[in-house]
C-alpha positions in Angstrom: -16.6 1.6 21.3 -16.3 4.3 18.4 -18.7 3.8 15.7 -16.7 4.8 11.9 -19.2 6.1 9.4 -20.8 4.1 7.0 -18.4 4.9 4.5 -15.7 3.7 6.3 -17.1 0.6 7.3 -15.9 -3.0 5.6 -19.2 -3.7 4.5 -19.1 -0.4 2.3 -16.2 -1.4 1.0 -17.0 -4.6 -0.3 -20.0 -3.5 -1.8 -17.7 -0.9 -4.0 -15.4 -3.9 -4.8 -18.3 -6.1 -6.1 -19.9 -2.8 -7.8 -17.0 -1.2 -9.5 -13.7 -2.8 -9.0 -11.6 -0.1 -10.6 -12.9 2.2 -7.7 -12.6 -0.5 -5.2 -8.4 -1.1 -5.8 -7.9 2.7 -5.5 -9.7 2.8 -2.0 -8.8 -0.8 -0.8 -5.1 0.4 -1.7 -5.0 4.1 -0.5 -6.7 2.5 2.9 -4.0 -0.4 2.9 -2.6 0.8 6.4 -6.2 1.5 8.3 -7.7 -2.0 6.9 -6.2 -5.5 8.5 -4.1 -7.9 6.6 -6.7 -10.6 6.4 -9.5 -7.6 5.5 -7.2 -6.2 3.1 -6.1 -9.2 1.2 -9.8 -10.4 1.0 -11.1 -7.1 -0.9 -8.5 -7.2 -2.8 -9.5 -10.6 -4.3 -13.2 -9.7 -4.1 -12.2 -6.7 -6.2 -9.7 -8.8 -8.9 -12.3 -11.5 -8.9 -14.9 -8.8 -9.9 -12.9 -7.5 -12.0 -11.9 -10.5 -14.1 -15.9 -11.1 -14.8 -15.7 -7.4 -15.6 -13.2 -8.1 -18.4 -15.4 -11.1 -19.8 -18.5 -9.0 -19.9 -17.0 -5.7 -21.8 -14.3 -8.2 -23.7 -15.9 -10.7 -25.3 -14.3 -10.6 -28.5 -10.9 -10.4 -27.2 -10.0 -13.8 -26.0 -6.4 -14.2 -26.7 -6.1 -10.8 -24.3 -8.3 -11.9 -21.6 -5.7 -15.5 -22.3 -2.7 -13.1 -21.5 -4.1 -11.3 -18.7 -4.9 -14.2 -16.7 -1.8 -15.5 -17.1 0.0 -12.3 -16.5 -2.3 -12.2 -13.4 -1.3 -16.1 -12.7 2.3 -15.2 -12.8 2.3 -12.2 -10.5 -0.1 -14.1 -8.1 2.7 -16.8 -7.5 5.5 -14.1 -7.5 2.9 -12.4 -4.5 3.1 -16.2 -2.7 7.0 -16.6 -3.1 7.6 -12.9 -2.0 4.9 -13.6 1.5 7.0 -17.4 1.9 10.0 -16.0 2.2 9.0 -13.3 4.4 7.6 -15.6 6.9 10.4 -17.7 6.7 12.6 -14.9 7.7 10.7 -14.0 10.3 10.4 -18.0 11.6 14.3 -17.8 11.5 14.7 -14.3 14.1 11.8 -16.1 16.5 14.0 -19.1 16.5 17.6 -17.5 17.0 
C-alpha cells in the first residue's frame, strides 16, 4: 500500500477547512477529481460551515448581509439537491431500461 504525504492526506485537509476556509474551497475544489464523492462533499461542508462562523465573527455589525448570504447560500443548496435528484433519477431510468 502507497503511503501519500502528509499533505495530501484527508486529515490535512480538514484541518485547513476548519483553520482557514477560504484556503480550504480552493484545495478541496482544485483536488475535486483525486478526493471521493462522500470525502469531497464532507470538506466542502466542513469548510462552508467554518466559513459561515467565519462571517459571524469578522461581521458582526452586518446582519441584514450575513440575512442574505444565508439565504443566497439556502437557495443554491436546494438548487445543488434538485440538480444531484435528477441526476440519479436519470441514472435509475438507464439501469432499469
Amino acid at each position: 500500500m502507497k503511503k501519500s504525504p502528509w499533505y495530501k492526506s484527508f486529515e490535512f485537509y480538514i484541518i485547513l477547512c476548519i483553520l482557514a476556509p477560504p484556503i480550504g474551497y480552493i484545495v478541496v475544489l482544485t483536488k475535486k477529481k483525486q478526493l471521493e464523492h462522500d470525502h469531497w462533499v464532507g470538506l466542502l461542508a466542513i469548510a462552508t460551515i467554518t466559513m459561515a462562523l467565519w462571517l459571524i465573527k469578522f461581521l458582526p455589525g452586518h446582519w441584514p448581509a450575513i440575512v442574505c448570504l444565508t439565504v443566497a447560500g439556502i437557495y443554491g443548496y436546494h438548487k445543488l439537491l434538485n440538480r444531484f435528484e435528477k441526476r440519479n433519477n436519470k441514472e435509475e431510468d438507464k439501469k432499469n431500461l
